[in-house]
C-alpha positions in Angstrom: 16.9 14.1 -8.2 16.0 14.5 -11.6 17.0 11.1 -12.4 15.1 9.9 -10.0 11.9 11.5 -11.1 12.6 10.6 -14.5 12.6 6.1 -13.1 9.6 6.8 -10.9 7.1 8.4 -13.9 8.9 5.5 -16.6 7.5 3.1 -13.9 4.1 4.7 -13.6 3.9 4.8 -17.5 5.2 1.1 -17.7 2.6 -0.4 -15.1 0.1 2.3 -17.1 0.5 0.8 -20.4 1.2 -2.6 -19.2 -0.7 -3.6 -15.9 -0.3 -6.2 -13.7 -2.9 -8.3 -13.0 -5.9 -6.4 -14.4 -9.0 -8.4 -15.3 -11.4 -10.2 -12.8 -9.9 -13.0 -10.7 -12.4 -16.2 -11.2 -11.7 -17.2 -7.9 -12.1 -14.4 -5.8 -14.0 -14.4 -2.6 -13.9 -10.9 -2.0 -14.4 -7.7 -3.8 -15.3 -4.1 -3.7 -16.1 -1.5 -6.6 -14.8 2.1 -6.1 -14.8 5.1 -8.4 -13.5 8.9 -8.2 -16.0 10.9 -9.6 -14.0 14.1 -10.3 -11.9 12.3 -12.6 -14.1 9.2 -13.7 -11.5 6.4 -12.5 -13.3 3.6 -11.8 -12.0 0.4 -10.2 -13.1 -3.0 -9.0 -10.6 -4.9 -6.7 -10.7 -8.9 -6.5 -9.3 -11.0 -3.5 -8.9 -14.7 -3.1 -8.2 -14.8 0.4 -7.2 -18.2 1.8 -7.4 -17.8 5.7 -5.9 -14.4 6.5 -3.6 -14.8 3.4 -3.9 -13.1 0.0 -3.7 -16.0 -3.0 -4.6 -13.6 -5.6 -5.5 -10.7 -6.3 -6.1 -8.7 -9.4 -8.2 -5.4 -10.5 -9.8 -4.3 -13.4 -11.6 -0.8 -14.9 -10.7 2.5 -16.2 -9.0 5.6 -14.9 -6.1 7.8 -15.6 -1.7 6.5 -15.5 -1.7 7.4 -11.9 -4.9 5.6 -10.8 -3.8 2.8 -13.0 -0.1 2.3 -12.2 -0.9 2.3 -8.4 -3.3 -0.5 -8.4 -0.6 -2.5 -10.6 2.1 -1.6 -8.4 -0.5 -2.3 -5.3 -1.7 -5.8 -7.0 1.9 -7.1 -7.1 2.9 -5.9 -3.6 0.0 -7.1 -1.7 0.0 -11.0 -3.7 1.0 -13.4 -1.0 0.7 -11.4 2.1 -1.3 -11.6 5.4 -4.0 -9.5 5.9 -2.5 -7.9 8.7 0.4 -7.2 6.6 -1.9 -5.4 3.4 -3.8 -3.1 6.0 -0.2 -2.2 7.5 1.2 -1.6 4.0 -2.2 0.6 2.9 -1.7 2.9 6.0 2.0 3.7 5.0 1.1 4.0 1.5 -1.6 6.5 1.9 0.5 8.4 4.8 3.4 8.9 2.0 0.8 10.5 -0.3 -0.7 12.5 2.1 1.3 13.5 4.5 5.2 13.0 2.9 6.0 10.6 6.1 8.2 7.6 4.3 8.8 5.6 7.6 8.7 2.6 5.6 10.0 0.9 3.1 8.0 0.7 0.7 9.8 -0.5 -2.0 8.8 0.2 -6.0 6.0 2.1 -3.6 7.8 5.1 -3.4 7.3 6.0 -7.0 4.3 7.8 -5.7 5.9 9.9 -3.5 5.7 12.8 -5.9 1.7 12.6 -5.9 1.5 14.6 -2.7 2.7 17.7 -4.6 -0.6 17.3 -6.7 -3.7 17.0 -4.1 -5.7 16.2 -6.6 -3.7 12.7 -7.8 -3.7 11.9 -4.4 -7.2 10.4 -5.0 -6.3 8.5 -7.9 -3.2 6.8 -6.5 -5.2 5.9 -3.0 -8.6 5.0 -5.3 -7.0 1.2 -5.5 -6.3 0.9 -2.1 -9.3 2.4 -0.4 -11.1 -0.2 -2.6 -8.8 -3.0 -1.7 -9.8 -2.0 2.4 -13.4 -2.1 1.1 -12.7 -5.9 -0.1 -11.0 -6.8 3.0 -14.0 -5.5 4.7 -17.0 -6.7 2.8 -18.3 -3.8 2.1 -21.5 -3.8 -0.5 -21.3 -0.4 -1.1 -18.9 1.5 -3.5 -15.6 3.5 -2.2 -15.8 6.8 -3.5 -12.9 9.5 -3.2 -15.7 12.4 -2.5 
C-alpha cells in the first residue's frame, strides 16, 4: 500500500509542478470562475463545447498541489468527451472523495482517493470540478466551496 501512496502523491506533485492544460482556452464558449476561500485556491475553467462534445478544455489560477493536480488530471480526462459522459464522470469523482465509494473506474482518478482522509482537501480536489459543472451550466456567478 505504501507503494501505492508513494505513485499517487509523485502524480499529484508531477501534474502540480507541471500542469496540463493551464492557461485560458481562446476558443472557449463556456466558462465559470470558482474559488475556496479557506484556502485561497482560485480557479477559472474554460470549455469549447462543440454540440454536446468537449473540444477543449483548459484551466487556469492559483491554489495549492491538490487543487492543482486535480484540475490537470480533470482537464485531460474530460478532453474529448460528451457532456453526458463529464457530468457522469464528476459524480463518481466527487463520491470517491467524499464518500470512499470507487464504483468506477476512474482511471489516473483514483490518485485522489486518499483526499477523503483529509475533509478539508476534499474542497480543493472538487474546487475544479464544481467549476467545470458551473461551465457546463452557464452559470455567471462564482462556485465557491463555503
Amino acid at each position: 500500500m505504501s507503494d501505492l501512496r508513494d505513485l499517487y502523491q509523485e502524480v499529484i506533485l508531477d501534474h502540480n509542478r507541471r500542469p496540463r492544460n493551464f492557461g485560458p482556452l481562446p476558443e472557449a464558449n463556456h466558462q465559470a470562475e470558482g474559488n475556496n476561500p479557506l484556502c485561497g485556491d482560485r480557479i477559472t475553467v474554460y470549455l469549447d463545447l462543440e454540440g454536446d462534445r468537449i473540444r477543449g478544455i483548459s484551466f487556469q489560477g492559483a491554489g495549492c498541489a491538490i487543487s492543482t493536480a486535480s484540475a490537470s488530471l480533470m482537464t485531460e480526462a474530460l478532453k474529448g468527451r460528451s457532456v453526458e459522459e463529464a457530468r457522469h464522470l464528476f459524480h463518481g469523482f466527487h463520491e470517491m472523495v467524499t464518500k470512499g465509494e470507487e464504483g468506477e473506474d476512474l482511471g489516473k482518478l483514483a490518485v485522489f482517493t486518499g483526499v477523503r482522509e483529509y475533509p478539508m482537501r476534499v474542497k480543493c480536489a472538487t474546487l475544479a470540478w464544481h467549476t467545470l459543472m458551473a461551465a457546463l451550466d452557464q452559470k455567471d456567478q462564482p462556485v465557491t466551496t463555503e
